[in-house]
C-alpha positions as CSV (number, residue, x, y, z in Angstrom):
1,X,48.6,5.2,-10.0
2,X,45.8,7.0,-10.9
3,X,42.4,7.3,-8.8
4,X,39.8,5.6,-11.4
5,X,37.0,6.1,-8.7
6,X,36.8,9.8,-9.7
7,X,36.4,9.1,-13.2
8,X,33.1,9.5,-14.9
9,X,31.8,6.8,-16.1
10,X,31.2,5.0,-19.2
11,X,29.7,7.7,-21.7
12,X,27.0,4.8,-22.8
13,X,26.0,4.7,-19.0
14,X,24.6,8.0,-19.3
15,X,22.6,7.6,-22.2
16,X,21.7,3.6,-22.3
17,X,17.9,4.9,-20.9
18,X,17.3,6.1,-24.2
19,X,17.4,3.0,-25.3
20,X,14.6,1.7,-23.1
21,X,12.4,5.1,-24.0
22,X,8.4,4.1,-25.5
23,X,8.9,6.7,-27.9
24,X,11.1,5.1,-30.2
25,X,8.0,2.6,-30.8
26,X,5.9,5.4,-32.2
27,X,6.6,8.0,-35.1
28,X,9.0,10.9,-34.2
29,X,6.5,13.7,-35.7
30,X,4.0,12.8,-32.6
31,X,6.6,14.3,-30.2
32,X,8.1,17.6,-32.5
33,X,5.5,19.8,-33.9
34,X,5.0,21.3,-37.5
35,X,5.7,24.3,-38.2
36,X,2.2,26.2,-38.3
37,X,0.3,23.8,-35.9
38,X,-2.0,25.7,-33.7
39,X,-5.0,25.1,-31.8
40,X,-6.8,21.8,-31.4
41,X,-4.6,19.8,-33.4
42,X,-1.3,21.0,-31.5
43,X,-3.2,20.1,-28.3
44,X,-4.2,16.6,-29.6
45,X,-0.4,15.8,-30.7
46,X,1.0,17.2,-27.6
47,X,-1.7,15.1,-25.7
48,X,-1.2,11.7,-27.4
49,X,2.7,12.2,-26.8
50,X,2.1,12.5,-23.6
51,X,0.0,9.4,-23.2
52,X,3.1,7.5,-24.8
53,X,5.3,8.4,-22.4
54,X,2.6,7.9,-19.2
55,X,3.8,4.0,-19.1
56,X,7.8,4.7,-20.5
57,X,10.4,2.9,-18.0
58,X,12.7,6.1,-18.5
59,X,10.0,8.5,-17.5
60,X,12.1,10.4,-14.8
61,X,15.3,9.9,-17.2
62,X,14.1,11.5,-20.0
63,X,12.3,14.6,-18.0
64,X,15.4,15.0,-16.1
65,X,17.5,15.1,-19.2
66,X,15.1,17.9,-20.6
67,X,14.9,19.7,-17.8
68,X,18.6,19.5,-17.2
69,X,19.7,20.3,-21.0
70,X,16.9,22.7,-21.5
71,X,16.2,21.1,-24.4
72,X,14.2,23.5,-26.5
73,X,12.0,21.5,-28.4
74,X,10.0,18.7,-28.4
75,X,7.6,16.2,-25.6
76,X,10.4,14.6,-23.2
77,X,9.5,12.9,-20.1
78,X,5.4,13.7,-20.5
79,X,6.3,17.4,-20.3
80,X,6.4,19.7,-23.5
81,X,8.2,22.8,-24.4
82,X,6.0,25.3,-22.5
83,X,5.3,22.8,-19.2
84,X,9.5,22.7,-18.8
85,X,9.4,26.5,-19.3
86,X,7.0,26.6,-16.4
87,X,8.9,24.7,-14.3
88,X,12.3,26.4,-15.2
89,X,11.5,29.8,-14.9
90,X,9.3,28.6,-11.6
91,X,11.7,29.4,-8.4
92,X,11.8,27.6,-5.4
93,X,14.1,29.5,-2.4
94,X,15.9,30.9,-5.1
95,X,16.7,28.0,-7.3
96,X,14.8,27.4,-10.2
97,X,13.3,24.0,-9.9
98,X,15.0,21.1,-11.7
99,X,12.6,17.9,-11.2
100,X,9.1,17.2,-11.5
């Protein structure tokens, strides 16, 4: 008989915290820039994303999941494209840090 406890488990297990994520309450556009946006504007959208996700349940979920994925684009977990950057390319003993 097989070993089941080595199994992964259920693929909805792993992403059920999306679910639970303040962000799908507001408009998608807050957390993905336009092309073109610069300056005061970019700040302001980047800003009032992050102030969605300052009260979000899945807070440590969703930066994880950025971090993890290196997901490219986009405001995940209160951190934005150039904040995971940072803390990517940022080493600590070696290994590139992975939490926040």
């Amino acid at each position: 008989m097989a070993n089941l406890s080595r199994l992964p488990g259920a693929v909805s297990q792993r992403w059920d915290w999306q679910l639970r994520g303040r962000c799908r309450e507001a408009d998608n556009a807050l957390f993905f820039h336009p092309s073109g946006e610069r300056g005061a504007a970019h700040h302001a959208r980047e800003e009032a994303a992050k102030a969605v996700c300052a009260d979000c349940p899945v807070l440590l979920e969703c930066r994880r999941h950025a971090l993890e994925t290196r997901e490219p684009y986009g405001v995940w977990g209160a951190l934005t494209e150039d904040d995971r950057h940072r803390l990517l390319t940022r080493t600590r003993g070696g290994h590139a840090a992975t939490a926040a």
